[in-house]
C-alpha positions as CSV (number, residue, x, y, z in Angstrom):
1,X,-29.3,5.6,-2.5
2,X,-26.1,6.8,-1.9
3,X,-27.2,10.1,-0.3
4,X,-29.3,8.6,3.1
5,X,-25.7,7.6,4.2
6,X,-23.7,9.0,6.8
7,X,-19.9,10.2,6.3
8,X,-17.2,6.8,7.7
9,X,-14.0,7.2,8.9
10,X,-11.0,5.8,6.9
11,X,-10.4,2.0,6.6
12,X,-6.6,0.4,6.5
13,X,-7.5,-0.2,3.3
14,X,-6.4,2.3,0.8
15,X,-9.9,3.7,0.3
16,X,-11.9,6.3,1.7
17,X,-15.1,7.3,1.2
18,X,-17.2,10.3,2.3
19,X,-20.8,11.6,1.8
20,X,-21.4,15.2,1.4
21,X,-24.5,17.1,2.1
22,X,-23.9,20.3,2.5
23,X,-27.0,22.0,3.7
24,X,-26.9,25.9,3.9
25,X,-23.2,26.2,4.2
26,X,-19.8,25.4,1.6
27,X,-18.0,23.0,2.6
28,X,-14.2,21.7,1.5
29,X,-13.8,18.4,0.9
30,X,-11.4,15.3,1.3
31,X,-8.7,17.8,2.0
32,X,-7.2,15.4,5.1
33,X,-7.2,12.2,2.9
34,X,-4.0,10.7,1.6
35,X,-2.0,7.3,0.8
36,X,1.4,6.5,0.0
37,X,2.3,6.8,-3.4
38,X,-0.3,8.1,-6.0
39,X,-3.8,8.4,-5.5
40,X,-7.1,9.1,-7.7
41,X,-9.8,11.2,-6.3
42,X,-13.8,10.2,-7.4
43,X,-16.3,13.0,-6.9
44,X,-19.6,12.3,-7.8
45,X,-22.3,15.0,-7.2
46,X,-25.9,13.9,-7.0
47,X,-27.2,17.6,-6.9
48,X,-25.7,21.4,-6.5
49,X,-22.9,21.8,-7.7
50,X,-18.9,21.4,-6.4
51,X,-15.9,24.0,-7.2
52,X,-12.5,22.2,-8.1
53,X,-10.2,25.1,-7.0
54,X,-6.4,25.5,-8.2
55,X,-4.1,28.6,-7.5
56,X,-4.7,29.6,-11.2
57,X,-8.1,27.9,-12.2
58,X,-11.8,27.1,-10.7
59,X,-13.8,24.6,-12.5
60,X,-17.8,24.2,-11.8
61,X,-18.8,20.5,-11.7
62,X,-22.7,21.2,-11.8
63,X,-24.8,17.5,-10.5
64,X,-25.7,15.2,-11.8
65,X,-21.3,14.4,-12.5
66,X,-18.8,12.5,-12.1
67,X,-15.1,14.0,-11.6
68,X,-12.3,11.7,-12.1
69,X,-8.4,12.3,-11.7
70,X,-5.0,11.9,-9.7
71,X,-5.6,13.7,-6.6
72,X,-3.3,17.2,-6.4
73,X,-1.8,18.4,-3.3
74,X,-3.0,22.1,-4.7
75,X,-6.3,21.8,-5.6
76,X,-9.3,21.7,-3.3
77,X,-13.1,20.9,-3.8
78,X,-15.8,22.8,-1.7
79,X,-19.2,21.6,-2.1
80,X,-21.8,24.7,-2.6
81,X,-24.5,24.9,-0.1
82,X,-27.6,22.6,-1.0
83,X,-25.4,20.5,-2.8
84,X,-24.5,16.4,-2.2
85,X,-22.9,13.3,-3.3
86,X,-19.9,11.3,-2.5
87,X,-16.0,12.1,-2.9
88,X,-13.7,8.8,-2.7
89,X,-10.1,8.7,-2.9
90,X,-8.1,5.2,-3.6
91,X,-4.8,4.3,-3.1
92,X,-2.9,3.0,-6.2
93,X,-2.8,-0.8,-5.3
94,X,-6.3,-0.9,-4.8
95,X,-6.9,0.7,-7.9
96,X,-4.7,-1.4,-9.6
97,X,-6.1,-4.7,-8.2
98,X,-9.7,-3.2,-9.4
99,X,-8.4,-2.8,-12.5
100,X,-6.9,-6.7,-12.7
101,X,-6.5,-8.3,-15.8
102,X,-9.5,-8.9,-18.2
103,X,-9.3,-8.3,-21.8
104,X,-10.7,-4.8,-20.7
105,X,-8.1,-4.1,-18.1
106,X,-5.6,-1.8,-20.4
107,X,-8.3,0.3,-21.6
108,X,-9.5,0.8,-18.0
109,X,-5.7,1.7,-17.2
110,X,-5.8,4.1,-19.8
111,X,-9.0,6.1,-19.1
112,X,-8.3,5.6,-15.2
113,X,-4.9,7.3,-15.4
114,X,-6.0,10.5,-16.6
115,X,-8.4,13.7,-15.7
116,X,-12.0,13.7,-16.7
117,X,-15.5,15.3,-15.8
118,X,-18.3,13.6,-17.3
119,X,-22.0,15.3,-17.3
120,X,-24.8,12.5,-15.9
121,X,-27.9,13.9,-17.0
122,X,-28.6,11.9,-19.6
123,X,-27.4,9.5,-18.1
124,X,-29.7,7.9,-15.4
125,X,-28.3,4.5,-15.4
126,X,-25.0,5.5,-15.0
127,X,-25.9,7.2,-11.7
128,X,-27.8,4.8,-10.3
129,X,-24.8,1.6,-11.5
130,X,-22.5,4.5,-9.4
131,X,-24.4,5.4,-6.3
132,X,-25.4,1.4,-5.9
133,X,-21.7,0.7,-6.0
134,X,-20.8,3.3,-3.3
135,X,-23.4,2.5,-1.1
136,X,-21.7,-1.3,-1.1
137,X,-18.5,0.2,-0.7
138,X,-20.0,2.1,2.3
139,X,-21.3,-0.6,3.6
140,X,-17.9,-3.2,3.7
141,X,-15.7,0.2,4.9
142,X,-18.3,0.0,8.2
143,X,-18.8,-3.9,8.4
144,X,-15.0,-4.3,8.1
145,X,-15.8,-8.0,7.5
146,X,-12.9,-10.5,5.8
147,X,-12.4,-10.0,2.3
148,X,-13.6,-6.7,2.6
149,X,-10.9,-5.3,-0.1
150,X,-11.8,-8.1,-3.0
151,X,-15.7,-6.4,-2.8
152,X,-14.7,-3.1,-2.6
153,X,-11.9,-3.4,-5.6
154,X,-15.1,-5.4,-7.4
155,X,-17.3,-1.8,-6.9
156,X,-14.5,0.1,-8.2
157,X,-14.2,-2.1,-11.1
158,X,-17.9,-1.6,-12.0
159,X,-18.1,1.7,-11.4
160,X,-14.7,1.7,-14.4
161,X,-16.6,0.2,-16.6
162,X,-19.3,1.8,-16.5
163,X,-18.0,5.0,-17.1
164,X,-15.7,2.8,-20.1
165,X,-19.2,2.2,-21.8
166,X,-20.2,5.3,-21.1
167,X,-17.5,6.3,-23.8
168,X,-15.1,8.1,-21.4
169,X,-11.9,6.8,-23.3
170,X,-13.5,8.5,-26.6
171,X,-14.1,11.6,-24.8
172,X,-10.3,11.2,-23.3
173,X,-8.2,10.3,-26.6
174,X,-10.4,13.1,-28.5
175,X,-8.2,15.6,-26.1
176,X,-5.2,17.6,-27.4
177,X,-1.8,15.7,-26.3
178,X,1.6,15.7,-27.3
179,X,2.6,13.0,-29.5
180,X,5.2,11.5,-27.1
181,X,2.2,11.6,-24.6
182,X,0.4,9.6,-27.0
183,X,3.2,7.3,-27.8
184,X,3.4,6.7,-23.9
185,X,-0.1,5.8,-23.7
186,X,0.0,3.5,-26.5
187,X,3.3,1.8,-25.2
188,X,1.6,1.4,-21.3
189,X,-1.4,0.1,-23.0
190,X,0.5,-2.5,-24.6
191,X,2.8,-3.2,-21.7
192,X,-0.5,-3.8,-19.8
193,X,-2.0,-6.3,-23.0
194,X,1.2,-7.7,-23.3
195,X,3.0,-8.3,-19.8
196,X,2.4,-12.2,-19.6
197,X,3.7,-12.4,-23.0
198,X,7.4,-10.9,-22.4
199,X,7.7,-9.0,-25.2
200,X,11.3,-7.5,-25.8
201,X,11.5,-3.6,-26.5
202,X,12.2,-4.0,-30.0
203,X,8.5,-5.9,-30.4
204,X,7.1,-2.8,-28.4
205,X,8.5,-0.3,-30.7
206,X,7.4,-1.8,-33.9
207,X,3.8,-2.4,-32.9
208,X,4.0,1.4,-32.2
209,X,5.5,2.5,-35.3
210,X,8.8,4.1,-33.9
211,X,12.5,2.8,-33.5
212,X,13.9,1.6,-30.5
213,X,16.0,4.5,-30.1
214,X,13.1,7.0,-30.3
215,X,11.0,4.2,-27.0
216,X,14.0,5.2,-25.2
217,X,14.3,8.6,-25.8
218,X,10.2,9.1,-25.1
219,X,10.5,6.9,-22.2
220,X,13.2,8.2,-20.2
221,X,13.3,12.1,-21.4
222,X,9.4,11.3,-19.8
223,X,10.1,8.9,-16.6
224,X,13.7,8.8,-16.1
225,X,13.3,5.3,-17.3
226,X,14.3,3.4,-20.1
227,X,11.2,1.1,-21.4
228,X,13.2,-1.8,-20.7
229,X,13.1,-0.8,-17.1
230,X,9.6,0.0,-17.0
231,X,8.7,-3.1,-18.4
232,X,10.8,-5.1,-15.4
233,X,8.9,-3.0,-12.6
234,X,5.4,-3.5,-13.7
235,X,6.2,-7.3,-13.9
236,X,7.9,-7.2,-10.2
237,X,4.9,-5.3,-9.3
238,X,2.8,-7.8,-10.5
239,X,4.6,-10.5,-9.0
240,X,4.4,-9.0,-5.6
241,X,0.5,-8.7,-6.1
242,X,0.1,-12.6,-7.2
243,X,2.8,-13.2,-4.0
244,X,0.5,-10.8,-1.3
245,X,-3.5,-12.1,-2.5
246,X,-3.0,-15.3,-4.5
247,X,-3.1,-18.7,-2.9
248,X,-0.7,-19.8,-6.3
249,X,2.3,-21.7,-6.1
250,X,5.5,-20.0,-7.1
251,X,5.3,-22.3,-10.1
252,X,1.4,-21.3,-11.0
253,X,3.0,-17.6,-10.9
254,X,6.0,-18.4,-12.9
255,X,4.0,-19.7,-15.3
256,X,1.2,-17.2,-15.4
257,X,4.1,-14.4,-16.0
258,X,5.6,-16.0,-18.9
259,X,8.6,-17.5,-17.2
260,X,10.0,-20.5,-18.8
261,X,10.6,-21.9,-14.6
262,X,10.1,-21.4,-11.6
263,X,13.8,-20.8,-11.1
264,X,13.9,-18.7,-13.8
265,X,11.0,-16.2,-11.7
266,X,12.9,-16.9,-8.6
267,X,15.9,-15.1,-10.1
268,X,14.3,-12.6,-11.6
269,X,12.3,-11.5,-8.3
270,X,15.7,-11.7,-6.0
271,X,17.6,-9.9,-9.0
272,X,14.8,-6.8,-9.0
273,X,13.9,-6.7,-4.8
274,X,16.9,-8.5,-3.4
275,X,15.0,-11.3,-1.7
276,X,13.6,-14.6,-3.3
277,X,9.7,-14.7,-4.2
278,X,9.0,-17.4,-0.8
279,X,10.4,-15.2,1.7
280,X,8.7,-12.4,0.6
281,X,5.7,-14.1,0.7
282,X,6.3,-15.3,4.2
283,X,7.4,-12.0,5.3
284,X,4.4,-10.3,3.9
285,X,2.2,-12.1,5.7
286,X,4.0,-11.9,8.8
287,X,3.5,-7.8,8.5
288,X,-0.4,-8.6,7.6
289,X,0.5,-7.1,4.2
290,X,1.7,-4.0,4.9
291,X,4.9,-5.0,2.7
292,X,2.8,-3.8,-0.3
293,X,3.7,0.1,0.1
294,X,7.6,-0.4,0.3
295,X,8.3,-1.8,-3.1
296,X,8.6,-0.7,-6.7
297,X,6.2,1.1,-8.0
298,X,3.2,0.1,-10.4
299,X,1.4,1.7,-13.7
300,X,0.4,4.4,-12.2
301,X,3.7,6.1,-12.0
302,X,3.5,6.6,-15.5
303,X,1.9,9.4,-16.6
């Protein structure tokens, strides 16, 4: 079990894991932990119980739980004395690439973007899916082996789901939000279903019920963004993904994003990052990957 491990230092990858046991004292946690761009922050506790402190609110997260959210620059998490588990914060791209593209994948989007805590105690299967899938991910972070990303991202994927069946996204869309908020969520969610597909705004709007003109005004009122232009960086960012970690041809990608020719993608990528798809493939690997953090952003810049 996940508790008989011992705290690891960070990995280049855009994951970090930590075990607490605090013994007789408080102690803060993953306060020293951050990646470019957004990042989510896991904290299960096994036993005891954690404080998620703000400036104007504490919340108790009593074991066995599960805390779930984007990780704030003002909140902090001390772990009460007597108290363990494991915190874990991920970087966006490895979340996204966790995430992938099953017929799942939007609803895991949806429930992944937002703020939950979820009580375990009746819930001992869910504990024991959890703290099987960090002690793997404990294990790659301190083997460091090749392909060490592609199992972690499959432990994070798991660990999704399980909370998904768990019926996180019920608990989630039972919450009080706005009804732009809502229209957001529902318009992501189908950008996410939908990407390959290449549907224009106008589809997007009917299948949501509203008028083009009231997408925009949500979207950028929101994001600073029209739709259109949301729609455009989720499919560079995808392309950029397929380019980094796939073995495809430019044509196999073309085709798997809905493009009518490989031309066609190629003009589309150098229109939206200024270089054409092959060279930023052969740069990419050139840096060992580390291209990934210096383009557009993803999903999880929405809301």
């Amino acid at each position: 079990m996940v508790s008989g491990l011992t705290p690891l230092a960070a990995h280049q990858a855009t994951v970090h894991a930590d075990v607490f046991q605090s013994g007789l004292d408080d102690r803060f946690l993953g306060g020293l932990v951050n990646f470019p761009g957004r990042t989510t922050q896991c904290l299960l506790v096994l036993s005891g119980k954690a404080l998620r402190l703000k400036p104007d609110s504490e919340e108790t997260i009593a074991g066995p739980a599960i805390h779930w959210g984007p990780k704030v620059n003002d909140a902090r998490i001390k772990a009460k004395a007597g108290s363990n588990g494991v915190i874990m914060t991920v970087g966006d791209a490895t979340l996204s690439n966790a995430i992938g593209h099953k017929p799942e994948a939007a609803a895991l989007r949806l429930m992944s973007g937002r703020e939950f805590t979820l009580n375990l105690d009746t819930k001992p299967d869910i504990v024991r899916t959890l703290s099987a899938c960090f002690d793997a991910i404990f294990k790659e972070l301190d083997a460091a082996q090749t392909g060490m990303e592609t199992v972690i991202e499959a432990q994070i994927r798991i660990m999704l789901v399980s909370l998904w069946r768990a019926g996180v996204n019920e608990m989630i869309e039972d919450q009080s939000y706005k009804t732009a908020n809502l229209t957001l969520e529902r318009f992501r969610h189908l950008v996410e279903a939908h990407l390959h597909e290449r549907w224009p705004v106008n589809r997007f709007a009917a299948e949501l019920g509203v008028s083009p003109d009231r997408l925009h005004d949500i979207c950028t009122r929101t994001l600073g963004k029209p739709p259109q232009r949301l729609i455009r960086d989720r499919l560079t960012y995808e392309a950029q993904a397929l380019l980094q970690r796939s073995h495809h041809s430019l044509g196999q990608i073309a085709d798997h994003l809905g493009f009518s020719s490989t031309s066609q993608f190629s003009a589309f990528f150098k229109k939206e990052l200024g270089t054409p798809p092959g060279a930023f493939r052969k740069a990419n690997t050139q840096h060992g990957g580390s291209l990934q953090h210096l383009q557009v952003g993803s999903y999880a810049d929405w809301p």
